[in-house]
N, C-alpha and C positions, 0 to 999 in steps of 0.2 A: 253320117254319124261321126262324130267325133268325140274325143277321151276329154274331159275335164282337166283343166290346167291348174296349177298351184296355185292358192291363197296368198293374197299379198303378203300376210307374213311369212310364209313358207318361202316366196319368192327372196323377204327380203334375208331370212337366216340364213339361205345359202346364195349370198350376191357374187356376183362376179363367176357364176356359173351360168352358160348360153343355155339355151334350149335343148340344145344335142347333147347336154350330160348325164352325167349317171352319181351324183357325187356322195350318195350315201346309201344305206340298205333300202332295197324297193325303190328307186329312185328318186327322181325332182322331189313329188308330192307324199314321199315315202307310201304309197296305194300298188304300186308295181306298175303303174302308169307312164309311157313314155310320150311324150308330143309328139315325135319325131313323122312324120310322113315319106313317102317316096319309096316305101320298101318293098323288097319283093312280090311281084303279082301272081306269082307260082313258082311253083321246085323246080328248080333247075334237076337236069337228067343226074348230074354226080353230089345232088345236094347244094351247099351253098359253097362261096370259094375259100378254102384254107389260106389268111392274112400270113398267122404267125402261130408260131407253139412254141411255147420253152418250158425247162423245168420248172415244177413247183414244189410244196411240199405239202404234208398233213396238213391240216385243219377245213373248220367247215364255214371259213369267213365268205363271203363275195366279194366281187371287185367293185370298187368305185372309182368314178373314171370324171374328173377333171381338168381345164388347162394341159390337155395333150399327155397326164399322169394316168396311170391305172395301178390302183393302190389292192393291195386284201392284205392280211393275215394268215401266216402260215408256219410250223416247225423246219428249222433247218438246227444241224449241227449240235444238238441240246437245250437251246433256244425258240422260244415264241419270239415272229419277229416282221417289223412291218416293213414289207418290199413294195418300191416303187418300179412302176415297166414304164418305158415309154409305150404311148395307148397303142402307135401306127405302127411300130416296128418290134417290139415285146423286149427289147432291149433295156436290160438291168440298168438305174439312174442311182439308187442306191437303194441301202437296208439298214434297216434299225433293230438291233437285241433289245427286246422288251422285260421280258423274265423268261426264266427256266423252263423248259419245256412242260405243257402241260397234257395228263395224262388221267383219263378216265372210263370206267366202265361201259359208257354209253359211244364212245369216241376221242382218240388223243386230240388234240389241237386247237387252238381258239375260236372261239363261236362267232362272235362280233364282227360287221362290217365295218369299216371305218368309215368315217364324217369328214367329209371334205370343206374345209369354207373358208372363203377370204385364203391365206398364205398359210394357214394350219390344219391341221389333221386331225384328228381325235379318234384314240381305239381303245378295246376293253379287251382286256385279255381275259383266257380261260376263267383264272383266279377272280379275278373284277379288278384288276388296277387299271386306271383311268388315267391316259396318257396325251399330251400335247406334243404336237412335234410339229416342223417346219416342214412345208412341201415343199420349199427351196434343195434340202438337204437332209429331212430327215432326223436332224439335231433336237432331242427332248427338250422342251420349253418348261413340261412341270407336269408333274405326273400325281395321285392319290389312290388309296388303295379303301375309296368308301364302302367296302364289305367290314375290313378288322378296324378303321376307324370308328366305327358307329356302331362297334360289336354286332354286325349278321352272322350268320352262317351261310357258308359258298353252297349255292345250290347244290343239289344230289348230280347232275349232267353236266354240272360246271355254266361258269355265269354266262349268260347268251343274247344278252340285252347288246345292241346296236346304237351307239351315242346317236343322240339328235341337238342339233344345235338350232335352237331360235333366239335370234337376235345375239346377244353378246354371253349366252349364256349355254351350255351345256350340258343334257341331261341324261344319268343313268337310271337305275331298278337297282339298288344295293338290296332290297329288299332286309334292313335292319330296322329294329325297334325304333322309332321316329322319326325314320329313314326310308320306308319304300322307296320313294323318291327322292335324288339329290341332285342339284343342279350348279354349275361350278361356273363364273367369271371367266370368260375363253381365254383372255388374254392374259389375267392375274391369277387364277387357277382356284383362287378364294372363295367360298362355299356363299352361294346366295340364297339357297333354300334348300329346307329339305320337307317330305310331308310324307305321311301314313305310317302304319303299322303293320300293314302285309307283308308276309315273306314275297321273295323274289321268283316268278317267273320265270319263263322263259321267252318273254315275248317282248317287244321292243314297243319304245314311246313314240308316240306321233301325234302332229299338229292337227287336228281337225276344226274343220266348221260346221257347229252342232250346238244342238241347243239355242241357235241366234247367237250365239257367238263364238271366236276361237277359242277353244282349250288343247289344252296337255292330254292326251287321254292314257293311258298306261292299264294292259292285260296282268294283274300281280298276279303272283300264287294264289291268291283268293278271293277274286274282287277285280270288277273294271270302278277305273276311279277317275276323273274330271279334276284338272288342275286350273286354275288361272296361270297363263302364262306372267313370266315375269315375278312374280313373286310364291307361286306354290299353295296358294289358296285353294283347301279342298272345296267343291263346288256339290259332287254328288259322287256317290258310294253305289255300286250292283254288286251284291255277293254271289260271287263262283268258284266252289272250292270243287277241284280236281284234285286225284290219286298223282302224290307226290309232287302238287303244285303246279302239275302241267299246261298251264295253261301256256301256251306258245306262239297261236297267230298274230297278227299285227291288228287292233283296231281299226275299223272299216268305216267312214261316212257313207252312210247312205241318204239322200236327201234331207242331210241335215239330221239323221239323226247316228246313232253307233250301234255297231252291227259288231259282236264279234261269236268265234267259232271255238270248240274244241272240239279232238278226236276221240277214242278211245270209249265211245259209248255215252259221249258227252252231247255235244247239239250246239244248237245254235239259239241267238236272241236278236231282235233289234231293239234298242231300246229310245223312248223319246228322254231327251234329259232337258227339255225346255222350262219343268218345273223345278220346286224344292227335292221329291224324291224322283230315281228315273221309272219312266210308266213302260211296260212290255210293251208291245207295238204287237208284234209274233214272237211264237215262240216254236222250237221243234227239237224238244228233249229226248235223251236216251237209247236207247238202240235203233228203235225204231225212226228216227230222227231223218230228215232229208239231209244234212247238210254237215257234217263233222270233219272241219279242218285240222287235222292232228299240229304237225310243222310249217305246212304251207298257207299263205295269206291267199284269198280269193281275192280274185279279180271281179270290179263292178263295171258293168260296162251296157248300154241301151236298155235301164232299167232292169237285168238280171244281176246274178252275179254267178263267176264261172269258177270251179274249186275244186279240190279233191275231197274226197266223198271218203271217210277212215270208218271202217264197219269191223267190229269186235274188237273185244282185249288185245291191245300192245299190236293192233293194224294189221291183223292179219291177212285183209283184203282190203283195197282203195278202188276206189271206181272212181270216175271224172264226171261232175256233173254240174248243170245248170240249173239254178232257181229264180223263180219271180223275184227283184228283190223288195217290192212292196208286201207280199204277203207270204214268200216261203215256200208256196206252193211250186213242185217238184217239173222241170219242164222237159231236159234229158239228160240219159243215164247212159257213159260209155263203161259197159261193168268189163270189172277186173283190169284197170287199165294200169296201175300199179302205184306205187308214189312217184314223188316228182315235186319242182316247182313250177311257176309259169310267172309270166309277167307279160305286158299287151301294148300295143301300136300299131298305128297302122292300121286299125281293124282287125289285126292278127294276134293270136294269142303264139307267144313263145313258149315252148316247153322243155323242161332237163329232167331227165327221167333218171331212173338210183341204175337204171343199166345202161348210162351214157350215151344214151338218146338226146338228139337234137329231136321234137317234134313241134312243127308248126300246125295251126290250125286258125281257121276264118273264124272270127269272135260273132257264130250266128248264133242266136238267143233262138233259133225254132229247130236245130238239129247239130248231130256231132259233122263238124266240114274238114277233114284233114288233111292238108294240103301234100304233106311230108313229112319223111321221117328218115335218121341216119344216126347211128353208132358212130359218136364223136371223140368220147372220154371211156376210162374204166368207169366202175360204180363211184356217183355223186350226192351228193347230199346237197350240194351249196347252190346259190339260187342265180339265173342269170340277169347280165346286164348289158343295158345297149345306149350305146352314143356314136351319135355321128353316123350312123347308117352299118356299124361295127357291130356284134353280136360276142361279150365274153362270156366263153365259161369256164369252169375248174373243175377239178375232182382232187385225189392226195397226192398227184402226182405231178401232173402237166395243169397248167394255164393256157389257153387255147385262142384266137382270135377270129370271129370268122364276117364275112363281107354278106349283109343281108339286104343290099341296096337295092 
């Protein structure tokens, strides 16, 4: 069995990124998906081996890890601010002040992963300004603030959309009046498009192949919606209005077609968008629903797909489960296993638990297989990443580094 590789566009927006990277949210193919092979065939008796740990600070960004960099987002000193480690050794290469600390109800600190590609970086901070800067050094190249340009309003949780870069261009969720979508000239910072009317999300854009061909696909505040890459041509519109626009996971290909989830008593769909409107495939609404991914993106992998399960108002219980991903239909249930992310290689699903858990487990589609498990961080929220046979994670405090070879 093996994990599905990047689409050649995918491949070619982030060039000059090897196989072993991690260079943006959810990785290569933004799916949580890693190529990588060769890694651990069981827990080690003390867990896996501790590389490196340094300080870090608030926020709930991830790390992206390219060209021997390991980049996130984090508060220091009264500042939102984007820190470079070196990937092997966690050692500080520099930091960028973005804006002024950001601070909100739901959690201080900035949401957004940075975008790694070619010699620049790309990050969105709490507020939504949309930043270029130099991986050489970290030096702002040109920055925009597409929320108060295009008159939106900053989401209620603060803006939490993850740049995605295809091809030469750049794209946020400003979620403003003919602006859900904006997509900016990497180089010249220059606005190439923008498209819809949805408020903003919480959920981040990705390249899929769907529909027979590649689109843009974007979770908004009210609506999954289908872009033509390159210029923002809306293709098809799915209406999904959530309590406070919560819509958050990451759009999912599933054989070609889009699969996405919410928690909170919400559900899941997949939908075909190969016509003019998109057609249900399945559907599994409401409480009673299999499948309600609050924050975390499900992983697709030997025809299931593997996720956390959000059951009642505001997630009071998460379970971890597997479905068929042709039909929805329910295959296993680890209950009460808590929140968390995950991301997969190897056969192996990776797991960061909100109680700083490291848990591994065997990606079987016919029962729960769990390899391991260890108290790594304090409580986390931010999602892991791997390159190189390396394992990072964070929490509000420490940055972490661990050897999963």
């Amino acid at each position: 069995m093996k994990f599905a590789v990047a689409s050649f566009l995918i491949a070619a927006s982030i060039a000059n990124c090897s196989a072993a990277d991690w260079p943006q949210f959810l990785g290569p193919a933004r799916n949580g998906i890693s190529p990588e092979t060769g890694l651990m065939k069981k827990w080690p008796a003390d867990g896996p081996k501790e590389v490196w740990r340094v300080k870090g600070g608030v926020g709930m960004s991830g790390i992206a890890v390219s060209g021997g960099k390991a980049l996130t987002l984090l508060q220091k000193d009264g500042k939102q601010v984007l820190l470079a480690l070196d990937a092997k050794t966690g050692k500080t290469l520099w930091e960028t002040p973005l804006a002024a600390e950001y601070e909100n109800q739901m959690g201080n600190g900035p949401r957004g992963t940075p975008a790694m590609s070619g010699d620049q970086v790309f990050v969105y901070t709490g507020e939504g300004i949309l930043v270029a800067a130099s991986l050489k050094d970290g030096k702002i190249l040109w920055q925009h603030h597409p929320v108060k340009d295009f008159g939106g309003m900053p989401s209620d949780y603060g803006m939490s959309c993850s740049p995605l870069v295809v091809g030469s261009q750049v794209i946020v969720s400003p979620g403003a009046p003919g602006a859900a979508v904006a997509a900016y000239d990497t180089k010249s910072g220059k606005l190439s498009w923008k498209a819809g009317d949805d408020p903003a999300g919480y959920s981040s854009p990705a390249l899929l192949k769907v529909g027979g061909r590649e689109q843009i696909v974007v979770f908004t505040g009210a609506s999954a919606i289908g872009l033509t890459p390159g210029t923002g041509e809306l293709l098809w519109r799915y209406p999904y209005e959530t309590e406070f626009n919560c819509n958050i996971a990451t759009p999912l290909a599933v054989d070609g077609r889009v699969f996405i989830s919410c928690g909170e008593n919400h559900g899941c769909v997949l939908l075909d968008v190969s016509g003019k409107e998109p057609a249900v495939v399945w559907e599994s609404q409401g409480t009673k629903s299999v499948f309600k991914n609050e924050w975390q993106t499900a992983i697709q992998f030997d025809g299931h797909l593997f996720g956390f399960d959000n059951v009642g108002s505001a997630g009071p219980v998460t379970h971890l489960a597997c479905i068929n991903a042709a039909d929805g239909k329910p295959v296993w249930q680890k209950s009460r296993f808590g929140k968390g992310n995950l991301i997969a290689a190897d056969g192996k699903l990776f797991l960061s638990t909100m109680k700083g858990e490291l848990v591994v487990l065997a990606a079987n589609s016919k029962r729960y297989e769990e390899l391991g498990r260890k108290v790594i961080l304090d409580t986390t929220r931010q999602s892991p990443s791997l390159s190189g046979g390396l394992l990072y994670l964070r929490d509000d405090k420490e940055i972490v580094c661990l050897d999963v070879r």
